[in-house]
N, C-alpha and C positions, 0 to 999 in steps of 0.2 A: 470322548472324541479326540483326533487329532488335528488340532489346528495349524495351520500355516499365517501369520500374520505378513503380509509383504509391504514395502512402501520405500519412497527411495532416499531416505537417510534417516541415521538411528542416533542415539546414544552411545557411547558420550562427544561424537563428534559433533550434534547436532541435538538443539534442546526445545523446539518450537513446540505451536500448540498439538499437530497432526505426532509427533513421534508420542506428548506425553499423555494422550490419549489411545493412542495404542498399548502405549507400555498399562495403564492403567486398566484396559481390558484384556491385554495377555495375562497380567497378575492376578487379575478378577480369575478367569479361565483356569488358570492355574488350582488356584484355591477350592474350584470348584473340582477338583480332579481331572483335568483337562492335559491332555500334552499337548505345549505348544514351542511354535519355533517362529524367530522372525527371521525375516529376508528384507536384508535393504540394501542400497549403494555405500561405499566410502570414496570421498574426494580424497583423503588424506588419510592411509591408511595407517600412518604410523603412530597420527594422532588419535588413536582407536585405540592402539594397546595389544593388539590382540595376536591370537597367536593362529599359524598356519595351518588351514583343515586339514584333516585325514581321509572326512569328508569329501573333500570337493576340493580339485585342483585349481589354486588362481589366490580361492578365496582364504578368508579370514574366520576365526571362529574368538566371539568373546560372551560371557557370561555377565546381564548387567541386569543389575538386581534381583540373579536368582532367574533371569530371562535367558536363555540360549540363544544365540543373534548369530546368523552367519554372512557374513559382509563381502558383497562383492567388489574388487578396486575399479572403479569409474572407468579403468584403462579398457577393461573387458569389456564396455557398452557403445552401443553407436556411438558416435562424434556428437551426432544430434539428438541426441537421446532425450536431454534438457527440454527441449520444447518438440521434438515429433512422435511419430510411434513407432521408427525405425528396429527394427529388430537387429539379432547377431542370430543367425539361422542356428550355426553350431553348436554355441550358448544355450540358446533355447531347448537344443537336443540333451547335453549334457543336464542340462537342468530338469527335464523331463525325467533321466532317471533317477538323479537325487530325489526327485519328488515322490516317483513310484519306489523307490528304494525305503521311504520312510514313512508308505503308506497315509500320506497325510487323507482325512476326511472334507477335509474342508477349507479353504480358504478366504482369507479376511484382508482386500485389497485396501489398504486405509490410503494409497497416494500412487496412483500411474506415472508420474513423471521417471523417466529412467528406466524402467519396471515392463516396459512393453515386451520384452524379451522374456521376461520373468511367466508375465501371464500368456506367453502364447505357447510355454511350457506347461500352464496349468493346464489349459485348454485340449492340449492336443493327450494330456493326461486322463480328460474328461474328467477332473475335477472340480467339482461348483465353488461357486465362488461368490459372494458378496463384494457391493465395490463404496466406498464411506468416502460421499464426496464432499472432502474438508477444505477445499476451493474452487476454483471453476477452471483449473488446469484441462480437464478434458474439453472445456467450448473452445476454452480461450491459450492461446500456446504464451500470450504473454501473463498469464496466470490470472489475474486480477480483472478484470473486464475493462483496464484501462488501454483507448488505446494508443497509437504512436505520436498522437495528438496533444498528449496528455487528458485527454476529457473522457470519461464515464462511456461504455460502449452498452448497446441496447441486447447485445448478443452476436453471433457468427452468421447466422441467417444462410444457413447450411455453408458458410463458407466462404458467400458473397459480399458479405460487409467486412470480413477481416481483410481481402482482398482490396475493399475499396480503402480500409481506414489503415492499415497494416501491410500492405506492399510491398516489403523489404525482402533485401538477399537474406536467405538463400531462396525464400517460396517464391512460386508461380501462382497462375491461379489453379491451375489444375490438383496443383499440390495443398493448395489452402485446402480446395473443397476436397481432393481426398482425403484429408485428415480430418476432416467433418463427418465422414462416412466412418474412418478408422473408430473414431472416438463412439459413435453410435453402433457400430458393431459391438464393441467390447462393454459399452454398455448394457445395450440388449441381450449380450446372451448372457449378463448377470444374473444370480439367482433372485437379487434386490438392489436397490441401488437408491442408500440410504443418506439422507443431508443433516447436520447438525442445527439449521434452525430453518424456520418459514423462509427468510427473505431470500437461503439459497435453494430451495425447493422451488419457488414459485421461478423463478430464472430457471431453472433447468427444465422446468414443465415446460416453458415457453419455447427454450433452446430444442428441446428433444420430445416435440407433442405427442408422439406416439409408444411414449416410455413410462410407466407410474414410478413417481418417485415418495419417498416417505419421510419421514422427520423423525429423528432419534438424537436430543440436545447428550451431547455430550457432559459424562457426569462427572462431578469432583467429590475426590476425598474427604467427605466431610471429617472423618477421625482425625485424615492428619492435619487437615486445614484448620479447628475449631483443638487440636489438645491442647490441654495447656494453656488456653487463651481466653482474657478477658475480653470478648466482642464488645467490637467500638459502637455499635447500634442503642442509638441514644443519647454518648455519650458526651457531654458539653466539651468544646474543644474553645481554647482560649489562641490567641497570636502568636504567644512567648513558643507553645509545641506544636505548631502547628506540621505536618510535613507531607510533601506532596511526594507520588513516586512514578514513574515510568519503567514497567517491567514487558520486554518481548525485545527482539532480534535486534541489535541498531547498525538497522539497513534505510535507505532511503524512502522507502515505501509505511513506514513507520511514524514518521514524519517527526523523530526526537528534535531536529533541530527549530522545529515550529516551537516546544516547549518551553527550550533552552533560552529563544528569543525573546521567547514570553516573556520568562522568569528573568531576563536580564532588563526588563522595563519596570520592575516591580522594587522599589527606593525601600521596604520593608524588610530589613535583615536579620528577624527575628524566624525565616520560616528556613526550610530546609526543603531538598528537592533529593532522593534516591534514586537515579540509574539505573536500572538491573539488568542485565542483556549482554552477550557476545555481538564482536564486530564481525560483520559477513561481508562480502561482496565488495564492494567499491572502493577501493582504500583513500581515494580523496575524500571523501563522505566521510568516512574513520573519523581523517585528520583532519579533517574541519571542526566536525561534533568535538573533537580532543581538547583542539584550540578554545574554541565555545566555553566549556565545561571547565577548563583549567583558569579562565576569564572569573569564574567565581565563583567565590568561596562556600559559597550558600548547597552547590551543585556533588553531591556523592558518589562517585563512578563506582558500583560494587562490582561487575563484570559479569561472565553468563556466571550463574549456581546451578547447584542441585532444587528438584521439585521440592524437598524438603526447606531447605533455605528460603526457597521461594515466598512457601507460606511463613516462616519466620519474620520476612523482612515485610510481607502485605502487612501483619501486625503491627507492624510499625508508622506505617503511613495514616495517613487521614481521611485523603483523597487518591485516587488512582487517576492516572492521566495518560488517555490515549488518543496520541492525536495522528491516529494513523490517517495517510494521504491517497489512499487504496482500499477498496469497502469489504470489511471482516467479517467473515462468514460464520465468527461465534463469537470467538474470544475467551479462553480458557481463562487468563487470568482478571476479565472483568465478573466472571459468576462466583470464583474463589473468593474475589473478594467480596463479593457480596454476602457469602455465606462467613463470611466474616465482620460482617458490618461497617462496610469501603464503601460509601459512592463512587462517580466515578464522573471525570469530565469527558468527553468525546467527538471524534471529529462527527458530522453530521452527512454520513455514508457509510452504507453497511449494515448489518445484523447489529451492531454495538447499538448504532443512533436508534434504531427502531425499538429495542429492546429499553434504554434508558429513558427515552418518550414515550413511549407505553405505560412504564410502572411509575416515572416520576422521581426516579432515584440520583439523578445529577443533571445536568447541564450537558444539552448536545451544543455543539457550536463548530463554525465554518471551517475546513479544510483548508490551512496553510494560510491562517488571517492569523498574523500573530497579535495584532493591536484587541481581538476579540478573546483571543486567549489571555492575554494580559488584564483583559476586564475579568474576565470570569475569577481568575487569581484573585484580584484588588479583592471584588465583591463576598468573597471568600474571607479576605483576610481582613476584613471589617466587618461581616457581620457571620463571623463564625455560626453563628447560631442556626443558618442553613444549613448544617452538616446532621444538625438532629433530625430536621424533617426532610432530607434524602434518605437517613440512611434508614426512617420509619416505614418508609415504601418500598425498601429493598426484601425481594423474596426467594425463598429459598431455592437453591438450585437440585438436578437431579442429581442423585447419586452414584457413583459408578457401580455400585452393586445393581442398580436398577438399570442401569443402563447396559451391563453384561446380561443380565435376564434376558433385556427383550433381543441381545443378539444373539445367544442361544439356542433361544427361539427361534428366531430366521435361519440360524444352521441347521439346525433338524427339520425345519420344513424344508429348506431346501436340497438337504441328504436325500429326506425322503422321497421327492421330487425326481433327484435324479438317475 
């Protein structure tokens, strides 16, 4: 088959969980004799690397890990491209013949934001397409189900609650609930439209009743996350080593500086805390977290890595700490570590909370309450001996080879469909 992977930012400009699970099932694809090609946006085309298509005039062409990536510069997409589903009509033309030009069979929507343009190229190509909803970007335009209230949203209710709780320039109401329709158009004439864990399936059943949605957990590497490595499952951990780590994006939605706070109420300076993560968006947020973290000493800033690195430095840690302020719709690096033998601490929202109350494998606790963060830490660092019986309940996550199966399978049903 020829695959088309789309979404709207890649590697190495952008390292989150939606790119490293694409990258992980184009490689799978690959291996399996597959030709594949990604399509994503770049903000910063320079910080890419890459060199000018031959392909396709505008864009960018770079080779990342063996993956062929063609990058379109952000300048080329609607203004509003971030949060609607505005198209570039011309664009979409162009892009239509790239598409027939390289006969792709099938495409693999892993992220709509930006991308409206992309898929209404695929469409008018008449080529199927699967769509992998790795947040809830198509209910919600502010991505996260949170809304301008800061409180937890129940869903878009075709339009009518973003409207009531989400009001802002530039939308109307008419424009909200258009995009309620947009988003369920492009939904439905998916070939499937698959979600990485239960708690974001059951929200999109509710959001989009008349749509089936399916569950396919996102798989990790066990080769590269387990080489080499002595799994910490079981292992007695004393105070003197003890080390906690925070790995994913440090953007506000993240909530590192609840950690940081934590960790700065904790009189015990025998422990150690690893950062891992690129700074995005808000530069006051940066320079705050900066300030924070250069406060002391105890605090690691490593910056964003490689997915290799990634799993080097999870080996390192003891505990993982996510205390994201926005509810996670998997969380790539809380299943790596578990297939590592990590518990994990977590905000209590989200796929993460439900997933670590279920098995029993760490500590859920309150969103942006840092004095209960701080306990969780203390109670940690006094009776270590909670680290064996989390990390005895931790179970193994799916594989990415199993998880390339079952979307190969969805491609051929839905080739042969169309």
């Amino acid at each position: 088959m020829r695959i088309l992977f789309i979404l709207h930012q890649f590697y190495p400009e952008f390292s989150g969980g939606t790119e490293r699970a694409t990258l992980n099932l184009a490689r799978c694809a690959q291996h399996a004799g597959h030709y594949v090609r990604v399509l994503a946006s770049t903000i910063e085309p320079v910080a890419c690397g890459g060199q000018t298509s031959t392909e396709f005039d505008g864009a960018l062409e770079i080779i990342y890990q063996g993956v062929p990536v063609l990058l379109l510069p952000r300048t080329l997409l609607p203004v509003t491209a971030d949060f609607s589903f505005e198209v570039n009509l011309s664009l979409a033309e162009r892009l239509a013949d790239w598409i027939n030009f390289e006969r792709f069979d099938v495409a693999h929507v892993s992220h709509l934001m930006r991308m409206s343009t992309t898929l209404l190229a695929v469409q008018r190509c008449g080529l199927p397409y699967v769509i992998m909803l790795t947040d809830f970007f198509s209910a919600c335009f502010r991505i996260n189900l949170i809304n301008a209230l800061n409180k937890q949203c129940l869903g878009p209710n075709a339009g009518a609650q973003c409207a009531r709780d989400c009001f802002v320039a530039p939308w109307t109401l008419d424009s909200l609930t258009g995009r309620y329709q947009q988003a369920k158009n492009l939904l439905t004439a998916a070939g499937a439209r698959i979600c990485p864990s239960n708690y974001v399936a059951e929200r999109f059943r509710r959001f989009f009743p008349d749509l089936d949605f399916i569950v396919i957990p996102h798989g990790i590497d066990l080769l590269a996350v387990t080489a080499n490595t002595q799994l910490n499952k079981g292992v007695q951990k004393s105070v003197s080593d003890l080390t906690f780590g925070f790995i994913g994006a440090i953007i506000s939605q993240k909530g590192l500086d609840t950690l940081v706070r934590a960790f700065a109420q904790i009189s015990e300076q025998r422990v150690k805390l690893l950062v891992v993560g690129g700074f995005y968006g808000d530069p006051v947020y940066s320079r705050d977290i900066l300030r924070l973290i250069e406060a002391d000493s105890r605090i690691e800033l490593m910056g964003q890595v490689s997915p290799q690195k990634v799993f080097e430095l999870i080996r390192k840690i003891d505990v993982l700490c996510l205390p994201s302020r926005v509810p996670e719709t998997y969380s790539m690096v809380l299943h790596e570590a578990a297939a590592i033998g990590v518990p994990a601490l977590v905000s209590d929202i989200g796929a993460s909370a439900e997933h670590v109350s279920k098995h029993g494998c760490g500590r859920v606790l309150p969103v942006d309450d840092v004095i209960a963060w701080a306990g969780a830490i203390t109670e940690i660092i006094e009776q270590p001996e909670i680290l064996s019986e989390w990390s005895s309940n931790l179970s193994v996550p799916l594989r990415i080879e199993e998880e390339a199966f079952f979307y190969e399978s969805l491609y051929r049903r839905i080739i042969q469909i169309a």
